[in-house]
Backbone as XML, in Angstrom:
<?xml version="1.0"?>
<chain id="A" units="angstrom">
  <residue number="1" name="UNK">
    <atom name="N" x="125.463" y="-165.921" z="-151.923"/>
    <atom name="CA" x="124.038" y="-166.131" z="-151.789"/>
    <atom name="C" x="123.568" y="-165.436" z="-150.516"/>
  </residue>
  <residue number="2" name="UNK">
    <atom name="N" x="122.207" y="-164.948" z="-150.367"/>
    <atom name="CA" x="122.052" y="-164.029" z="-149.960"/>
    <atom name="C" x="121.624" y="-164.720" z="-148.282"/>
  </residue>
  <residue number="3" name="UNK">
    <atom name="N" x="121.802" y="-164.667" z="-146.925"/>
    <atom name="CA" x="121.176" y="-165.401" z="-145.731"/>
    <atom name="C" x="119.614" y="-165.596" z="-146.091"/>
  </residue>
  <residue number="4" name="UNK">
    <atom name="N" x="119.330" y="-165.163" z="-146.581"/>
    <atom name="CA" x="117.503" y="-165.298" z="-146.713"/>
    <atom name="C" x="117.192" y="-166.421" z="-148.041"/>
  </residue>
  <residue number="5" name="UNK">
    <atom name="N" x="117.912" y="-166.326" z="-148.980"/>
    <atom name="CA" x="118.137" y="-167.241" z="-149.770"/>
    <atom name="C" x="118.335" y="-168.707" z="-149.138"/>
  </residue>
  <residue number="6" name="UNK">
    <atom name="N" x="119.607" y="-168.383" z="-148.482"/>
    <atom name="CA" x="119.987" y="-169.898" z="-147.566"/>
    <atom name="C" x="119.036" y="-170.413" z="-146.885"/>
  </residue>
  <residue number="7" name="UNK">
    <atom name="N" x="118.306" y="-169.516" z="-145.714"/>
    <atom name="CA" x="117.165" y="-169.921" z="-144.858"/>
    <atom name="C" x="115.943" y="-170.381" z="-145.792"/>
  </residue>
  <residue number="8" name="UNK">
    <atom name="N" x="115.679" y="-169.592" z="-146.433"/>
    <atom name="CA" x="114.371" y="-170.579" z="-147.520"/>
    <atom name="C" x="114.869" y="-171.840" z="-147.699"/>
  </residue>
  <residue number="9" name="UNK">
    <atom name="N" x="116.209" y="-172.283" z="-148.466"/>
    <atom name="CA" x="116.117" y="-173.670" z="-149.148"/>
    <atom name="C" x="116.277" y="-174.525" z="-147.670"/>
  </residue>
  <residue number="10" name="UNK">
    <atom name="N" x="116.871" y="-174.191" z="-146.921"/>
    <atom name="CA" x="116.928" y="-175.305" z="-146.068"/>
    <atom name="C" x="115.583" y="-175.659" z="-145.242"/>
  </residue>
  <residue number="11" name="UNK">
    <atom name="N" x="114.883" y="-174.547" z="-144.753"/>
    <atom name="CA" x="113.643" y="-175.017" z="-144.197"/>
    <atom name="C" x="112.941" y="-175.128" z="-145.311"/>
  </residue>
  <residue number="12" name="UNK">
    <atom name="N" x="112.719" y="-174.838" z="-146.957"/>
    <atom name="CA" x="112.007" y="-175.852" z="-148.064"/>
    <atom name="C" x="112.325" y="-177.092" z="-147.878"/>
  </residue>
  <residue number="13" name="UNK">
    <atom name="N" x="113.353" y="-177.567" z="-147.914"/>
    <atom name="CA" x="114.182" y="-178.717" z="-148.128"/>
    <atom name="C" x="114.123" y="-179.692" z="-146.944"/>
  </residue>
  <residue number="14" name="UNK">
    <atom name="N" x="114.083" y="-178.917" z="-145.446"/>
    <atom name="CA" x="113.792" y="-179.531" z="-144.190"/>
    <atom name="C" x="111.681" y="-179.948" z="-144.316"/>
  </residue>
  <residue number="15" name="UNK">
    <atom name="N" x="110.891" y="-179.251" z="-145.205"/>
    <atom name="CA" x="109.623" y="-179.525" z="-145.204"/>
    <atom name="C" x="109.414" y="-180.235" z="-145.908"/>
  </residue>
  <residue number="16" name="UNK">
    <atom name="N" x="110.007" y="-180.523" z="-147.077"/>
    <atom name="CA" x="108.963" y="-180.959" z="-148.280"/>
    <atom name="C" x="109.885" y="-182.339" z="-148.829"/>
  </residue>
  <residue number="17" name="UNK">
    <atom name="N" x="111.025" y="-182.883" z="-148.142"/>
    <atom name="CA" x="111.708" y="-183.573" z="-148.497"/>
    <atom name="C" x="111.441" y="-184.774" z="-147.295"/>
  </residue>
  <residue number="18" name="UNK">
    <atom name="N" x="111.008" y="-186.105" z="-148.148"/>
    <atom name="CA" x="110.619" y="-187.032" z="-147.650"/>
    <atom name="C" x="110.994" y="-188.246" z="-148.225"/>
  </residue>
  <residue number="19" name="UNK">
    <atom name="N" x="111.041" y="-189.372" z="-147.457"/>
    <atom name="CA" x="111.719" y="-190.888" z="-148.354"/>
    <atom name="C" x="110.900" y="-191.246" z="-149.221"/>
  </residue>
  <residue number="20" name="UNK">
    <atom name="N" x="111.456" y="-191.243" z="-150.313"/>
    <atom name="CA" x="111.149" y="-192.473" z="-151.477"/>
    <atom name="C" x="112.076" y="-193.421" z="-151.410"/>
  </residue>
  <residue number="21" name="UNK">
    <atom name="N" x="111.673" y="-194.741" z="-151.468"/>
    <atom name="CA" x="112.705" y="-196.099" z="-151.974"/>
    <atom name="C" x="112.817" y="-196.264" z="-152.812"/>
  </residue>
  <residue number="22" name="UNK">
    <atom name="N" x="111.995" y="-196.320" z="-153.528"/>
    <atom name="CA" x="112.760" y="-196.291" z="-155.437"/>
    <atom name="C" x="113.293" y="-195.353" z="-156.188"/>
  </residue>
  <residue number="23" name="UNK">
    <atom name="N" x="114.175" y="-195.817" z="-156.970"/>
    <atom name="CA" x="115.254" y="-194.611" z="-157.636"/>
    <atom name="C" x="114.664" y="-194.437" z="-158.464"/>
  </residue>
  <residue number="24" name="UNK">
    <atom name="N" x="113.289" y="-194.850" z="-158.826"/>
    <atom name="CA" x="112.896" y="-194.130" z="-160.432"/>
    <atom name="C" x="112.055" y="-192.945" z="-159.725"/>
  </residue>
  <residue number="25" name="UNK">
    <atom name="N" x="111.588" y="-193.456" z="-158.630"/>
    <atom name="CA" x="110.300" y="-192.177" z="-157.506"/>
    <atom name="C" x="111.673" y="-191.537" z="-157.194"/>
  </residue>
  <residue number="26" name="UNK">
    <atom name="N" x="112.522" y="-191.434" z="-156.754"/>
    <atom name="CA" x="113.522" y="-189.797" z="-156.224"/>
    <atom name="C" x="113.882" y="-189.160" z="-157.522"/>
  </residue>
  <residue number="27" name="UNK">
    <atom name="N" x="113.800" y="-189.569" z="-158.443"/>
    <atom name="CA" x="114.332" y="-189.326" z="-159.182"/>
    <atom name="C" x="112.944" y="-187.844" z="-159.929"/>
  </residue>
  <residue number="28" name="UNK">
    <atom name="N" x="112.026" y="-188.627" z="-160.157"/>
    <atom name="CA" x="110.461" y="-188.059" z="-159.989"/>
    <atom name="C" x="109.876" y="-187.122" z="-159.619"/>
  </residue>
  <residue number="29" name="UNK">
    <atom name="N" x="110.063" y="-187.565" z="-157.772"/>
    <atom name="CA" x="110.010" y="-186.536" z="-156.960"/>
    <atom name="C" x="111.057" y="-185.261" z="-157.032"/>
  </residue>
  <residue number="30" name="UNK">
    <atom name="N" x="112.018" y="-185.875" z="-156.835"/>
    <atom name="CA" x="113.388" y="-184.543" z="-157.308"/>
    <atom name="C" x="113.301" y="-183.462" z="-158.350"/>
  </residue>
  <residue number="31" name="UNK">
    <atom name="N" x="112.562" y="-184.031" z="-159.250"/>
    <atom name="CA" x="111.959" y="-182.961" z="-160.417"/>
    <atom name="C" x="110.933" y="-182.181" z="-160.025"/>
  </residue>
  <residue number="32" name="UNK">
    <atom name="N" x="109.696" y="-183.063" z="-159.659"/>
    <atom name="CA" x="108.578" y="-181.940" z="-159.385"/>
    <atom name="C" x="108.827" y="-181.157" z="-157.711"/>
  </residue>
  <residue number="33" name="UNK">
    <atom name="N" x="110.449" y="-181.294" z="-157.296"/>
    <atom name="CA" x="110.197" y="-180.476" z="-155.778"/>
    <atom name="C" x="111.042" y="-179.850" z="-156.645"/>
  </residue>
  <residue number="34" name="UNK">
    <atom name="N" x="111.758" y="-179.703" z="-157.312"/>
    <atom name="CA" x="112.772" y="-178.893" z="-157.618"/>
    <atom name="C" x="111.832" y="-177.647" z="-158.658"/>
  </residue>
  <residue number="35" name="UNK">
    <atom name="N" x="110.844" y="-177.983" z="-159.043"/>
    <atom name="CA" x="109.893" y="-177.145" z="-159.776"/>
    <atom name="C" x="109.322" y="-176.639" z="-158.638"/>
  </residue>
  <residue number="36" name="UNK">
    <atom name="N" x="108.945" y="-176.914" z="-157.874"/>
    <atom name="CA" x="107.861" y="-176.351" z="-156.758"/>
    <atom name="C" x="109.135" y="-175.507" z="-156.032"/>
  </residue>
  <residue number="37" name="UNK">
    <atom name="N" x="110.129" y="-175.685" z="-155.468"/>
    <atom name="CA" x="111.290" y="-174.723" z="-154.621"/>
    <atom name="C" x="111.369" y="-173.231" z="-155.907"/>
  </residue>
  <residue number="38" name="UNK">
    <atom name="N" x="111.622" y="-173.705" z="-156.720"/>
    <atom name="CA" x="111.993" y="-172.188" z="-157.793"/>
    <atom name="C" x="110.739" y="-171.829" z="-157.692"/>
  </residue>
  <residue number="39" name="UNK">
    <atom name="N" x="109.694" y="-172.015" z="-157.999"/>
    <atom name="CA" x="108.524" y="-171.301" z="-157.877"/>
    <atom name="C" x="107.801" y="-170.448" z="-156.718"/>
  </residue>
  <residue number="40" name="UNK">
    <atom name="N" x="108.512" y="-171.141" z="-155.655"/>
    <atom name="CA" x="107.849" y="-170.635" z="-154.269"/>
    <atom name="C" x="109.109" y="-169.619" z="-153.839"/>
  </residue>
  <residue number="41" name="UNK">
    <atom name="N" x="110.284" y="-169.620" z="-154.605"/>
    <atom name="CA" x="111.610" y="-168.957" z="-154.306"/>
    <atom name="C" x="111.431" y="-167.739" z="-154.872"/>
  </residue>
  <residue number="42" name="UNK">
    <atom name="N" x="110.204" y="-167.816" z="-156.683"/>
    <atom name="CA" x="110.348" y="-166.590" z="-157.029"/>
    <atom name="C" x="108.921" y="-165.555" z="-156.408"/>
  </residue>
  <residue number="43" name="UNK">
    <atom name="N" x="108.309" y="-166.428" z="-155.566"/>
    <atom name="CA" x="107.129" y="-166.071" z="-154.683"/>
    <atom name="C" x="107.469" y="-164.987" z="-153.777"/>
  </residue>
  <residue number="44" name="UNK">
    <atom name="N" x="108.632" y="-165.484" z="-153.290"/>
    <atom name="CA" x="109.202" y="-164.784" z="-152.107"/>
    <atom name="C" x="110.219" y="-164.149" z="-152.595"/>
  </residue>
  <residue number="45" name="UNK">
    <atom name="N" x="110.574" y="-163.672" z="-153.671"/>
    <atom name="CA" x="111.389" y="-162.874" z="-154.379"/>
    <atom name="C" x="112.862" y="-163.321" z="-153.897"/>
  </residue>
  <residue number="46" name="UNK">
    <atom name="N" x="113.054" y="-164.624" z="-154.321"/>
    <atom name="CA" x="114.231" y="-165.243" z="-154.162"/>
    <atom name="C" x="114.859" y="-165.347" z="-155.741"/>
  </residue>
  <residue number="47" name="UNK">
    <atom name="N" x="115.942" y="-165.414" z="-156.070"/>
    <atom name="CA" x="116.617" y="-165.788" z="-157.653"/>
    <atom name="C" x="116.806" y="-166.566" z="-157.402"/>
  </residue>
  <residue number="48" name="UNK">
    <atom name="N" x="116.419" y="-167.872" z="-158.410"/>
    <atom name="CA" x="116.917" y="-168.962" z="-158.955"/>
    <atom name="C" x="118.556" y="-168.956" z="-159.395"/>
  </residue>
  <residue number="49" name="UNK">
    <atom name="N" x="119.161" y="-167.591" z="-159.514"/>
    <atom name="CA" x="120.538" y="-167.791" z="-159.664"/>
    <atom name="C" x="121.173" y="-167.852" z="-158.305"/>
  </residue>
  <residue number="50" name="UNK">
    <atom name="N" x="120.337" y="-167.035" z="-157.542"/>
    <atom name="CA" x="121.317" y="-166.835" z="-156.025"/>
    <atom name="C" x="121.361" y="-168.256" z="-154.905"/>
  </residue>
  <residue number="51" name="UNK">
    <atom name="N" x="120.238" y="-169.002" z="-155.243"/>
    <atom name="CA" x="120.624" y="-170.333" z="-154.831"/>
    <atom name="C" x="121.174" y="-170.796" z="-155.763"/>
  </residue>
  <residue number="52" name="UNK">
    <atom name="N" x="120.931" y="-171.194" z="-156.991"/>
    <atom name="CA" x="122.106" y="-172.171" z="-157.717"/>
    <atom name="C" x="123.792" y="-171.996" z="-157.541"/>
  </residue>
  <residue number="53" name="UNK">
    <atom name="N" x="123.696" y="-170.434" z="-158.030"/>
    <atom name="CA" x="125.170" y="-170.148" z="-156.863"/>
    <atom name="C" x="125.938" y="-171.217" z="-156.373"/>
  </residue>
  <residue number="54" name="UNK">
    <atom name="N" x="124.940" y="-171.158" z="-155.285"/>
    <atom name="CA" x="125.650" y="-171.272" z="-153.716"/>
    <atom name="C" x="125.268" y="-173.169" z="-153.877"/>
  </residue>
  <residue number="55" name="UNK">
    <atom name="N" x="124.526" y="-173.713" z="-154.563"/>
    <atom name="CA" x="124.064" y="-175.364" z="-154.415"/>
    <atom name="C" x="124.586" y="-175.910" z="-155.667"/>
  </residue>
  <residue number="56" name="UNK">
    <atom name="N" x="124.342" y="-175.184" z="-156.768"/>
    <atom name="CA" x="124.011" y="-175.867" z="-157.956"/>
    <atom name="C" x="122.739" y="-176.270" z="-158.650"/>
  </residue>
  <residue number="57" name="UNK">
    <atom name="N" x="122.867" y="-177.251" z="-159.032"/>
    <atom name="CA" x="121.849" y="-177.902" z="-159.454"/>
    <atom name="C" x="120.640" y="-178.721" z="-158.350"/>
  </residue>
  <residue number="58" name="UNK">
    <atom name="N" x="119.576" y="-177.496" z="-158.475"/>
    <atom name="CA" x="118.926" y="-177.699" z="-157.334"/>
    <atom name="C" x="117.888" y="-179.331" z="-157.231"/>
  </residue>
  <residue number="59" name="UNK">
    <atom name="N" x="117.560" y="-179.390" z="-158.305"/>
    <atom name="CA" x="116.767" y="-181.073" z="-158.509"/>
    <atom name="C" x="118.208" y="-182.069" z="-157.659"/>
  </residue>
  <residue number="60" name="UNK">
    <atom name="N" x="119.534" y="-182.135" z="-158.276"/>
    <atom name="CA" x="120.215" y="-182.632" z="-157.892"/>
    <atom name="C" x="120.878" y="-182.793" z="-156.494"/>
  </residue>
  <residue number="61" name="UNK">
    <atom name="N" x="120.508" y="-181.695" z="-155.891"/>
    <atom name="CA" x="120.189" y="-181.626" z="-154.496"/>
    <atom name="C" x="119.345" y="-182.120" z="-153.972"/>
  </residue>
  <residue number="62" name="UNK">
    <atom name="N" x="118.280" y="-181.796" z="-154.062"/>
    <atom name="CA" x="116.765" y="-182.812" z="-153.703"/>
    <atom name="C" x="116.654" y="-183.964" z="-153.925"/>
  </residue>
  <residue number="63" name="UNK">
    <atom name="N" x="117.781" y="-184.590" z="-155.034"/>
    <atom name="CA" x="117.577" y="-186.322" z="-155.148"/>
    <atom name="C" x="118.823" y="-186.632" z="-154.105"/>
  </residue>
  <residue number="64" name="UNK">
    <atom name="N" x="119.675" y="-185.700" z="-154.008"/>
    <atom name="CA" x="121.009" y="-186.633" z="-153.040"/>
    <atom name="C" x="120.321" y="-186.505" z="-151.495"/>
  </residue>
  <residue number="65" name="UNK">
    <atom name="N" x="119.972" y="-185.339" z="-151.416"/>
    <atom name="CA" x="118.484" y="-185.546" z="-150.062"/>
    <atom name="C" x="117.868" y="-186.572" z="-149.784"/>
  </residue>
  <residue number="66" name="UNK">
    <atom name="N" x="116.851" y="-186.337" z="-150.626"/>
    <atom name="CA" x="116.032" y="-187.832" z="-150.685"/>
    <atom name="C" x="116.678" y="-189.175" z="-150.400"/>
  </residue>
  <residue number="67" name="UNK">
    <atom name="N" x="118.012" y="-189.316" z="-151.112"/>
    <atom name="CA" x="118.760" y="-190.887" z="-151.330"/>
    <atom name="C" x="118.873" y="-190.711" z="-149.935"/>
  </residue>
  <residue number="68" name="UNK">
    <atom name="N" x="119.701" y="-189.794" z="-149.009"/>
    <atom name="CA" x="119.748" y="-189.516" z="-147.825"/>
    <atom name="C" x="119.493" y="-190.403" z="-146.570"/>
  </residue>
  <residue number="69" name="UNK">
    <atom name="N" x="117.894" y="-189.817" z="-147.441"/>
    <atom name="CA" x="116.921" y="-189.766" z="-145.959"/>
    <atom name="C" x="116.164" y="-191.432" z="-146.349"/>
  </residue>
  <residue number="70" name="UNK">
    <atom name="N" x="116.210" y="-191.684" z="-147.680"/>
    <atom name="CA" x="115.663" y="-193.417" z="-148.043"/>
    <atom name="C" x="117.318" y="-194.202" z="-147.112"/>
  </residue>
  <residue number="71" name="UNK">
    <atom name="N" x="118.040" y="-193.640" z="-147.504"/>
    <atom name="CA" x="119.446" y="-194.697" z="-146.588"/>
    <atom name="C" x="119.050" y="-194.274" z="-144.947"/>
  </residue>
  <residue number="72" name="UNK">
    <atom name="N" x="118.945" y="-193.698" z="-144.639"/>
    <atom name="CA" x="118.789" y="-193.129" z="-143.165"/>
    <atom name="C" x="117.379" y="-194.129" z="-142.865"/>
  </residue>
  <residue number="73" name="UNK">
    <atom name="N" x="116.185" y="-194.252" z="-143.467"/>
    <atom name="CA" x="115.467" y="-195.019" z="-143.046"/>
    <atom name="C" x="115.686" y="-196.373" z="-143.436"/>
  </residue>
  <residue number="74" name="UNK">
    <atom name="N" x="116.182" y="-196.985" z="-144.056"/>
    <atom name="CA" x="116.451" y="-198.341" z="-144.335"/>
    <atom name="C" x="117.384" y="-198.675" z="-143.308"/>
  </residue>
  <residue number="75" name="UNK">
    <atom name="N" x="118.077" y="-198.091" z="-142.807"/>
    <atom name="CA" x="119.210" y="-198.295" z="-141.771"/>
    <atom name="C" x="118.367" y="-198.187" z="-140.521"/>
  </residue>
  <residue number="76" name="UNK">
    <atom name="N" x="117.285" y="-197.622" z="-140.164"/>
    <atom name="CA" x="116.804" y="-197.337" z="-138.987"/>
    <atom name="C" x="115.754" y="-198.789" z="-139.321"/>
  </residue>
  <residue number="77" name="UNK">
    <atom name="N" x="115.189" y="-198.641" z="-140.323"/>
    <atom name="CA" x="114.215" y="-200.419" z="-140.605"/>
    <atom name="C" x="115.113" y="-201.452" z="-139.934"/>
  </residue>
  <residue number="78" name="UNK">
    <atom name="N" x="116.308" y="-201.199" z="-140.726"/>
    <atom name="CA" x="117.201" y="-202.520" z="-139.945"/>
    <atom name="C" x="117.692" y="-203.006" z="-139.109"/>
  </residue>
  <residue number="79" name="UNK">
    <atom name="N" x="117.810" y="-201.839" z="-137.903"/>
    <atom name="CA" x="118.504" y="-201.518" z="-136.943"/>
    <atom name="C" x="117.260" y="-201.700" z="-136.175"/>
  </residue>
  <residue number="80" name="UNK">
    <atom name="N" x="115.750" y="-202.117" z="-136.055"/>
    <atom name="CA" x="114.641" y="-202.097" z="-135.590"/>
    <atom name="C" x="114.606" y="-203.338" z="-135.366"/>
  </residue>
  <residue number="81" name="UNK">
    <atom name="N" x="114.672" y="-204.132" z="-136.408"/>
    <atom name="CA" x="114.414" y="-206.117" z="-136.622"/>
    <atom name="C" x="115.126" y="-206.140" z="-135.122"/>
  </residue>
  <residue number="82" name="UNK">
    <atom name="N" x="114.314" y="-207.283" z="-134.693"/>
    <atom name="CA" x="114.763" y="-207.799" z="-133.723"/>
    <atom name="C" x="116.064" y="-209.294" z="-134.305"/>
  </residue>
  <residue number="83" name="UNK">
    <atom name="N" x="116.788" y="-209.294" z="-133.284"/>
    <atom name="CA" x="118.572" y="-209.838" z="-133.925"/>
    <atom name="C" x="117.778" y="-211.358" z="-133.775"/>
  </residue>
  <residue number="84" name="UNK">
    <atom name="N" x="118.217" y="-212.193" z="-134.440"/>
    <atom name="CA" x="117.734" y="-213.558" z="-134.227"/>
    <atom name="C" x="118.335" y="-214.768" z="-134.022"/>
  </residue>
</chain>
């Protein structure tokens, strides 16, 4: 995969990827970002093969993201409560 390839998905992926708590919303969201990344990839004359390549299955990336960053904030929610 090509360095310019790489640099798009990760700063896509560093912008547009945000917590959902429910698994039916990542699941949701994961679809319509994974439509919006190929589209803005073939904007910028990126292939949809030259990232899949190198990731795979790009929705499926964007939901293990997402789960991520929903565990990363539930852990930071919890880690906030004051101990009692």
């Amino acid at each position: 995969m090509s360095e310019h390839a790489i640099e798009f998905l990760r700063g896509w992926i560093g912008e547009k990827v945000h917590c959902q708590h429910s698994p039916a919303k990542i699941e949701k969201q994961a679809e319509t970002l994974a439509k919006e990344c190929c589209a803005q990839a073939a904007e910028e004359g990126i292939l949809l093969e030259d990232i899949q390549e190198e990731v795979g299955d790009i929705q499926e990336l964007i939901a293990s993201r997402l789960e991520e960053v929903a565990e990363e904030s539930e852990q930071q929610t919890t880690s906030d409560k004051p101990s009692e």
